[in-house]
N, C-alpha and C positions, 0 to 999 in steps of 0.2 A: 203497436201503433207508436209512430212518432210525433210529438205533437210540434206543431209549430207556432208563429206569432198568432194567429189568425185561432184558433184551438185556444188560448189560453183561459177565455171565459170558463171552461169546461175542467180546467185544467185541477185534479183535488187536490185540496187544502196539503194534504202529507204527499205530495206525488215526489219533491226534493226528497226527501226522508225514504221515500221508496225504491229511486235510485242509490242514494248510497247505499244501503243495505245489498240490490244486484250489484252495484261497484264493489261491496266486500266479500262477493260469491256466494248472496241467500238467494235459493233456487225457490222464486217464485212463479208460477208456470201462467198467472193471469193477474198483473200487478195491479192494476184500472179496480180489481175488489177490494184491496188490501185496505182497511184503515190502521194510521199509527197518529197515536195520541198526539200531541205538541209537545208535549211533556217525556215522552222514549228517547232515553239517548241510544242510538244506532251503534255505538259502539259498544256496548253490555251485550247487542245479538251477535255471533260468530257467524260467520263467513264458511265456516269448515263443515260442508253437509247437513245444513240447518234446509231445511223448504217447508215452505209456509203455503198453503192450500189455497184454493181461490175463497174469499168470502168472511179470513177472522180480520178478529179487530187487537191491535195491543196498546193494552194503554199502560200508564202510569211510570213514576219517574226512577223507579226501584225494580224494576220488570229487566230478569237479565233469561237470556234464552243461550243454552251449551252447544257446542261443537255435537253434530247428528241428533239435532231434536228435529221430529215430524209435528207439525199442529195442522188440523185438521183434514187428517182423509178421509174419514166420516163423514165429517157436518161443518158448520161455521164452527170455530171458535171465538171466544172471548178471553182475554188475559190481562189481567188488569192486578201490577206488581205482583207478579208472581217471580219466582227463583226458579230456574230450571235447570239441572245439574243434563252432562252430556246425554246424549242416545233416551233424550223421553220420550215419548209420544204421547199428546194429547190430541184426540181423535176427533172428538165432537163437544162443544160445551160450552160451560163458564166455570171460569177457575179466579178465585180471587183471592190475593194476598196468603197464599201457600207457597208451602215449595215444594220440589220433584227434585230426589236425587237420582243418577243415572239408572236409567232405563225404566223409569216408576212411568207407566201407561194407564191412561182411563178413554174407554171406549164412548159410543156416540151418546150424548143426552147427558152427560156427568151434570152435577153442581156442585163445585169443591169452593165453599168459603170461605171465610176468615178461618186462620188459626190451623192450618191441618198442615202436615208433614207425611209424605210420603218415602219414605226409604226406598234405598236400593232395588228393583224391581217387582214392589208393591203398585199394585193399582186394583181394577174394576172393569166389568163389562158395561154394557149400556144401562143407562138412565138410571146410576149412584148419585145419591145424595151425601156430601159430607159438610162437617163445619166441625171445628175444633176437634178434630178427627189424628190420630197418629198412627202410623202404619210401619212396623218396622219390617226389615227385607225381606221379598217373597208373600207375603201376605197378600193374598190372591181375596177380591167380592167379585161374587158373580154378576146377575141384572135385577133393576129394579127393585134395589137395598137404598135404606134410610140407614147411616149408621155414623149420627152425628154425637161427639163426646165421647169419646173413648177412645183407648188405646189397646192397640192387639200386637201381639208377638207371636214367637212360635216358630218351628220349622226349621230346617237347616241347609235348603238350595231352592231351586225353582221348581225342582220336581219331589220335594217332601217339603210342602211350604202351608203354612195355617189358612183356611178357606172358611167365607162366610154363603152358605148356599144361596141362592137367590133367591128375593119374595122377602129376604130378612129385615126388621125393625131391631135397631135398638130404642126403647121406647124412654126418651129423656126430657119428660114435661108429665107433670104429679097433677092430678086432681084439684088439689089447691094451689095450681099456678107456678109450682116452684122449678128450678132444672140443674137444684142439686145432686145432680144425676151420673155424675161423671164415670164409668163401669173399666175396670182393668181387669183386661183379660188377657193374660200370662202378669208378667211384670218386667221392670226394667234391670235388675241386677243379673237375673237369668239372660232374659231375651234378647241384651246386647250382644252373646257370646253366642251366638247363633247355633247353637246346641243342642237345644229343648225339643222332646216332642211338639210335631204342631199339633193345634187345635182347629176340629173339628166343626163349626155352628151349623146344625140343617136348614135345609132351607123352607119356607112357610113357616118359620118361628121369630121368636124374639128376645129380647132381654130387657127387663122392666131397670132399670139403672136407678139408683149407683149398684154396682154389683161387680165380686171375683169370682175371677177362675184361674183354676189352676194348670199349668202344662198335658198335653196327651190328650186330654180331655175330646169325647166326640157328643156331640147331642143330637138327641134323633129331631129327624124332621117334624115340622110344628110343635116342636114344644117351644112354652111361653117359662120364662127361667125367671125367678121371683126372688130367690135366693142367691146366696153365696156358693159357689163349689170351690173352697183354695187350694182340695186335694185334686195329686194326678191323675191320670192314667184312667179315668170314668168314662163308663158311658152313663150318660145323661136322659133322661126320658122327664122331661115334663110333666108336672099335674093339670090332667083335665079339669077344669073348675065347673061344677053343677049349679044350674041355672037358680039364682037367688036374688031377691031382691032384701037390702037392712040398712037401716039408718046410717047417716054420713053426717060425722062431725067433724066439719073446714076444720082446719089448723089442730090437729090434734095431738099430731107426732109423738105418736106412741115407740115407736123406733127410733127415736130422734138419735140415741148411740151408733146406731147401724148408720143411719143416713150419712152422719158427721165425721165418725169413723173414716167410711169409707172413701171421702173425700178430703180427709186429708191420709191417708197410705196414696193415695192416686196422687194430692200434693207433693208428699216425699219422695214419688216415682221419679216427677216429673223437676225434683230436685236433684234426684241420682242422675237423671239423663242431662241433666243441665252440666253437671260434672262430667261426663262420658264425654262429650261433646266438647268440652275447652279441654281437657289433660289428655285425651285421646285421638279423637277425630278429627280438632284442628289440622294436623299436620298433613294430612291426606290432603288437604282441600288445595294446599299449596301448591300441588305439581298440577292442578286444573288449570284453563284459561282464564274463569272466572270465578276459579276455586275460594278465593277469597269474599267475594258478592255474597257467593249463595252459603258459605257458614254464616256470615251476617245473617242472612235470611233465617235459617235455622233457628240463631239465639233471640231474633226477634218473635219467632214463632213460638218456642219455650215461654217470650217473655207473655205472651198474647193468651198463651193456655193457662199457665200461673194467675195471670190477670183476671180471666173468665172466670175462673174455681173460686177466688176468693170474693170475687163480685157477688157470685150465686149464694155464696156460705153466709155473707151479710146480706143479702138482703132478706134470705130466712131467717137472721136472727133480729133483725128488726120486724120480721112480721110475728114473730113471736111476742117479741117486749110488745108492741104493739095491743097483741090478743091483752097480753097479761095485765099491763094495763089501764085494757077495758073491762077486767073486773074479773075475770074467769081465768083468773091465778089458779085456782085451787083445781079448777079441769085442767091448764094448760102447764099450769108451773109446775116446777121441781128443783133440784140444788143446781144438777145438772145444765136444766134448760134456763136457770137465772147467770148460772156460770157463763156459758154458751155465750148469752146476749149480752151479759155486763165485761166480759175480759176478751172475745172477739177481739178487739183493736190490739192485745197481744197477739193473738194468734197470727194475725193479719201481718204485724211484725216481723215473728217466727219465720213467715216463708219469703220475707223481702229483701235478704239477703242469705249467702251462706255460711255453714254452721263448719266452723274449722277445731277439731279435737286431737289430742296425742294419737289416740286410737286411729282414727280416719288418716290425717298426718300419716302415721306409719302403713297400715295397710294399700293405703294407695300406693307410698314410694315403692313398697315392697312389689307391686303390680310391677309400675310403670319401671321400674328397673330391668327387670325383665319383658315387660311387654318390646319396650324401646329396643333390647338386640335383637329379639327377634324381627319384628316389624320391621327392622331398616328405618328407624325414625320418619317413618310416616313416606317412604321412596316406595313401598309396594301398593298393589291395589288392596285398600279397606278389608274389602269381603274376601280375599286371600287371606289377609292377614290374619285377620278375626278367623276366619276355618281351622287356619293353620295352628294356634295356639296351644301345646300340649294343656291336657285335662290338668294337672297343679296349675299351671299357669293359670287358665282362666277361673279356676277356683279362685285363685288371688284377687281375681277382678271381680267377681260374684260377692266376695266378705266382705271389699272396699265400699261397695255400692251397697249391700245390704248391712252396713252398715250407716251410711247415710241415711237410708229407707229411714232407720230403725231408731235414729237419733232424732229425726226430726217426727217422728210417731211418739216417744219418750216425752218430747219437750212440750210437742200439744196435749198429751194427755195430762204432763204435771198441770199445764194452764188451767184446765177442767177437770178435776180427779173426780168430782162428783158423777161425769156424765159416763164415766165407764166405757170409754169410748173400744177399746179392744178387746172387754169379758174378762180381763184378767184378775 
């Protein structure tokens, strides 16, 4: 339809904004549905094999969409600042302030929220739930998974890639309110080298978070996972729990080492991949169109999950000092949980910027010396590159980064020595 003078009452609000978008060759097939924000600049969307379904909506001022992205053949979409590296597909949904690197797809019914990251062609079938969610490449959800806060790795192409079966829960909100929860399953000095066995999670089970696992690992169908597994190569069977009812003491954190622990090694992860991402991965981004946009996107995303983790970490430690006191120190306290609550604002320190050593200094140069001839200084495709790496090679990149891990695990644990936070 062409609209004329007489038409204008009718005429929507974005209908300009519609046109230039068809003027830049986005194959809209029924443009009269399309809404786009006030606030979308038109020229963050590519022109080069993008089509846009009848019925989404895109908003926001940071929303950039890549050369062969599909949104919605499924259902409406929703997009509001979101990053989309080339060849995504977003099928059905709402997707808010993530991003999608090339070729990461989510099927009809998604909710992807703040803070998630989708790699390389990582995504999900119908009606996934995410939010602060990190998916590195190939990391395939099936339907009808909640698997918000956490981070999966694993696998090494699209057809041996880490699967969460469908019907799955990561379960990350405690009894007493809390969503210090955050569960790593592989980790980041491994799982950027795309090398690792993937892992396996059945479907009709769960994972009660914060919680590890280790590479290879498969776990049968319905099992509820309570525990840590940081070794490989397992199969996993869950314990049936026998029907009981026993008292419940709010605030009691008898595990309070586990909980904290484990939330900051998922810190430190998420400080190695913060590294991975400027020394490495920047330079790929560059031969993109909008290569540039969406690594922004990326380190604003890291900055958004760092944010989250140490939100959650205080304000459990204020509900502690809190309990304690109200008088039930002696139930609630320990050297530990005084440390916890009174030196926090280090900790909090600790992860708000990066930790530079001789050690870390050299193991990285020692990488990135050799990563850089081989890579072609960031001129090949990513996921080539990364495949291609001979085994010393990426060994080099695995001790750099688990050495970051391991240094900022060292530094919170001197801040709390009392709370014994890794058993050793």
């Amino acid at each position: 339809m062409v609209y004329t003078e007489a038409h204008d009452s009718l005429k929507p609000r974005c209908y300009d904004k519609v046109l230039q978008l068809i003027g830049r060759g986005v194959d809209i097939p029924n443009p009269l549905t399309l809404d786009l924000g006030d606030e979308v600049n038109v020229e963050h969307i590519s022109g080069d094999g993008v089509r846009i379904y009848p019925g989404c909506r895109i908003y926001g001022g940071q929303t950039v969409i890549s050369a062969g992205a599909r949104i919605g053949y499924e259902g409406p979409v929703t997009i509001d600042n979101c990053q989309l590296g080339p060849k995504v597909e977003l099928k059905g949904g709402y997707f808010n302030r993530s991003v999608f690197l090339e070729k990461a797809n989510m099927g009809l019914g998604a909710q992807v929220r703040e803070g998630c990251i989708l790699e390389e062609e990582a995504g999900g079938a119908h009606c996934v739930g995410l939010k602060q969610t990190i998916l590195f490449p190939f990391v395939t959800l099936g339907s009808l998974i909640n698997f918000c806060d956490c981070l999966m790795a694993g696998g090494t192409s699209r057809k041996d890639h880490s699967e969460v079966g469908s019907s799955y829960i990561h379960f990350n909100y405690t009894p007493d309110g809390d969503k210090t929860t955050a569960s790593l399953i592989g980790d980041v000095p491994r799982g950027v080298m795309l090398n690792q066995p993937a892992i396996f999670l059945g479907g009709q089970g769960g994972i009660v978070g914060p919680l590890r696992m280790g590479y290879g690992n498969a776990v049968a169908a319905g099992s509820i996972l309570r525990n840590d597994f940081p070794e490989d190569n397992m199969l996993i069977v869950g314990k049936t729990h026998t029907p009981k009812a026993v008292h419940l003491t709010p605030g009691a954190y008898t595990n309070l080492h586990r909980i904290v622990g484990n939330n900051i090694t998922y810190l430190a992860n998420l400080m190695a991949l913060e590294e991975w991402y400027i020394h490495v991965r920047r330079p790929f981004f560059d031969t993109e169109e909008f290569g540039r946009l969406v690594y922004a996107g990326l380190l604003d995303k890291l900055a958004l999950a760092k944010k989250e983790r140490i939100k959650r970490l205080q304000i459990l430690a204020e509900k502690i000092r809190l309990s304690s006191d109200g008088g039930a120190e002696k139930r609630q306290g320990s050297a530990g949980k005084r440390e916890f609550c009174e030196r926090f604002a280090e900790v909090e320190g600790l992860f708000a910027g990066s930790i530079e050593s001789d050690m870390i200094r050299k193991d990285r140069d020692d990488f990135l010396s050799s990563f850089d001839t081989i890579s072609g200084g960031g001129k090949r495709n990513y996921i080539a590159a990364i495949q291609g790496l001979p085994a010393d090679i990426a060994g080099k990149g695995v001790l750099w980064l688990q050495r970051v891990v391991d240094t900022f695990c060292e530094k919170a644990e001197a801040i709390m020595p009392s709370l014994n936070l890794f058993g050793r």
